[in-house]
C-alpha positions as CSV (number, residue, x, y, z in Angstrom):
1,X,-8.1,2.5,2.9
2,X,-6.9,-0.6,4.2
3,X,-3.1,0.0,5.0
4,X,-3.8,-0.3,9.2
5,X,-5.2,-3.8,8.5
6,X,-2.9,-5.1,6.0
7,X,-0.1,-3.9,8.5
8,X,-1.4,-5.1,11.4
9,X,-2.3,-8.5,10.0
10,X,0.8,-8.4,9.3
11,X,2.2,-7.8,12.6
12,X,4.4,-5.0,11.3
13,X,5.1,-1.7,12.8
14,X,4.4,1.7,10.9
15,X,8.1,2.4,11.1
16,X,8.7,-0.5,9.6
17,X,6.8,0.0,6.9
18,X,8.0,3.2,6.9
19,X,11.6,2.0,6.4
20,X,10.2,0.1,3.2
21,X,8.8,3.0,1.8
22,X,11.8,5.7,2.3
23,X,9.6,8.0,4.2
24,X,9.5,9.2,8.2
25,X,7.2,6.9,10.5
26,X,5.0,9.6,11.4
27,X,4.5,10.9,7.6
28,X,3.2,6.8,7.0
29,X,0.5,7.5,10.2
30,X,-0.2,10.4,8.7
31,X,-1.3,8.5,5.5
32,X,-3.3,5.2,7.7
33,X,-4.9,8.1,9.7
34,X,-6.1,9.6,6.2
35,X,-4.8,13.0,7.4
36,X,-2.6,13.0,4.1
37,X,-2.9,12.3,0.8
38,X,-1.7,9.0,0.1
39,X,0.8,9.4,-3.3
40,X,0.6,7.0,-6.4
41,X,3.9,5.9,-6.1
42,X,3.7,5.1,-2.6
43,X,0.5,3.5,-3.3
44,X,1.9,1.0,-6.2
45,X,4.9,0.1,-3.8
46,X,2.7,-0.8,-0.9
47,X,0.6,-2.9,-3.7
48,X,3.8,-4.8,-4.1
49,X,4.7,-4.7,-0.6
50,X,1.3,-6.9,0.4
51,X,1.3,-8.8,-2.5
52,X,-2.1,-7.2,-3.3
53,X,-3.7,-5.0,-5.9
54,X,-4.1,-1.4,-5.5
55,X,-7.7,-1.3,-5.8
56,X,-8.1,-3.5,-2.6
57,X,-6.0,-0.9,-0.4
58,X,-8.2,1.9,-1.7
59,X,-11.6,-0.6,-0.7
60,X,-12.4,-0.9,-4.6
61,X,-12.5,-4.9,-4.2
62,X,-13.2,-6.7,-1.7
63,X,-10.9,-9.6,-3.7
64,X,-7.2,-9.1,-2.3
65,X,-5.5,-11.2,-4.8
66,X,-3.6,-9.0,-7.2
67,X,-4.3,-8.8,-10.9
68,X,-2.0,-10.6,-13.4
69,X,0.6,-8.9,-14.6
70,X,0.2,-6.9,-17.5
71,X,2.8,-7.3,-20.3
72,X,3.7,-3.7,-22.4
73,X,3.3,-3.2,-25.6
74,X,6.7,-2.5,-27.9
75,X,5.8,0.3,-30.0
């Protein structure tokens, strides 16, 4: 994954990401150190955090511009 660089380019902290995602500091190194599972929810908001897509945190694309927004169907 990509979360250390996007931080660090960043220049934010992991507790200050942390912050951003309600979780303890040491739970988000836990996730850039791929020691724990990294969960969907926590994935999307970091997504939206970087302004990128979630495939280019997991390394699916090397393209970090996020996709266009999709708009829901009303059924």
């Amino acid at each position: 994954m990509r979360l250390r660089d996007l931080r660090e380019d960043r220049d934010f902290t992991q507790t200050y990401v942390a912050e951003h995602l309600n979780i303890k500091q040491s739970t988000y190194s836990q996730y850039e150190n791929g020691q724990r599972q990294l969960p969907l929810d926590a994935l999307i908001k970091l997504a939206r955090f970087y302004g990128t897509s979630t495939d280019y945190i997991l390394r699916l694309t090397d393209e970090p511009k996020p996709y266009p927004k999709s708009r829901q169907m009303k059924i």
